[in-house]
N, C-alpha and C positions, 0 to 999 in steps of 0.2 A: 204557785211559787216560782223564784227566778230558776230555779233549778230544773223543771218541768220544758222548761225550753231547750231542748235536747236532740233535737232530729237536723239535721243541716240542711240546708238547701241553695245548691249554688245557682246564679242566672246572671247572664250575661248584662253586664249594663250597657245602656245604648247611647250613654253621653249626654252632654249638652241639649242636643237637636232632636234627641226622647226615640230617632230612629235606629234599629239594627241593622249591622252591616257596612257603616261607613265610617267615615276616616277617624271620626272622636271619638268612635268606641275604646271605652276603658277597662275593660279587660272584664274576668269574671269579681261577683259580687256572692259572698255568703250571708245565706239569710239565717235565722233561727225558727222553726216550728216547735210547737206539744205534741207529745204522743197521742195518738187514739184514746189514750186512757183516763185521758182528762178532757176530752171533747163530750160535748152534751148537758142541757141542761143544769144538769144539777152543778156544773161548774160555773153558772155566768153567776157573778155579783157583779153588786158594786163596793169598793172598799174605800173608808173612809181616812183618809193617811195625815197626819195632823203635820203641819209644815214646824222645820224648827228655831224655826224666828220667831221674834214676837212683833207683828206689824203694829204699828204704830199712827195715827193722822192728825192732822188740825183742822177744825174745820169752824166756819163762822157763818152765824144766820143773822140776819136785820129785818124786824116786821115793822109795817108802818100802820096804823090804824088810823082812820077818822071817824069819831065818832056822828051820832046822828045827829046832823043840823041844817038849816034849808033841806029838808025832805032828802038828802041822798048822806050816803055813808061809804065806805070803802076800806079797804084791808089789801096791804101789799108783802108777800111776802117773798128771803132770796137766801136761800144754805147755800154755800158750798163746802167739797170736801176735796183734801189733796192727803191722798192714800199714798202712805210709805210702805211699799210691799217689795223684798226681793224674794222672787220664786225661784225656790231651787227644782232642782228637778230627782223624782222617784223612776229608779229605772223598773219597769217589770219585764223586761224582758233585755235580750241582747239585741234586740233592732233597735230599741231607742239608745243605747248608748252609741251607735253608728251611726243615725240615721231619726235625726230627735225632729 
């Protein structure tokens, strides 16, 4: 649960240039961890979160067949699809709301 995310943990960010120590260091950075007490096994799933939009698409196929004559035959076929999806986003934790 988002509430399990409870233990702080500060570290310094190192800026732009990913090193520590120099001039674009941006000060400290808090992170979020779980307790001990939800670490192990029996905590790892996977969860299934139903989005709440209703996606929507159009999509169009064309086959073209030749039937058999002069000894050859042939079959062409072409889907496409244009997927209307906006993803929201599921926080589980306080890092993805800082840091998505």
């Amino acid at each position: 649960p988002y509430t399990a995310w409870n233990v702080p943990i500060t570290r310094r960010d190192p800026g732009p240039d990913g090193n520590l120590g120099t001039v674009d260091d941006a000060g400290n950075v808090t992170l979020y961890d779980y307790s001990a007490a939800y670490k192990g096994a029996a905590f790892v799933n996977t969860q299934t979160v139903n989005a709440t939009n209703a996606d929507h698409f159009h999509s169009v196929e064309f086959t073209l067949t030749k039937r058999s004559s002069s000894r050859w035959m042939g079959q062409v076929s072409y889907f496409a699809v244009k997927n209307y999806r906006w993803l929201s986003s599921v926080f589980n934790s306080p890092n993805d709301q800082f840091f998505p």
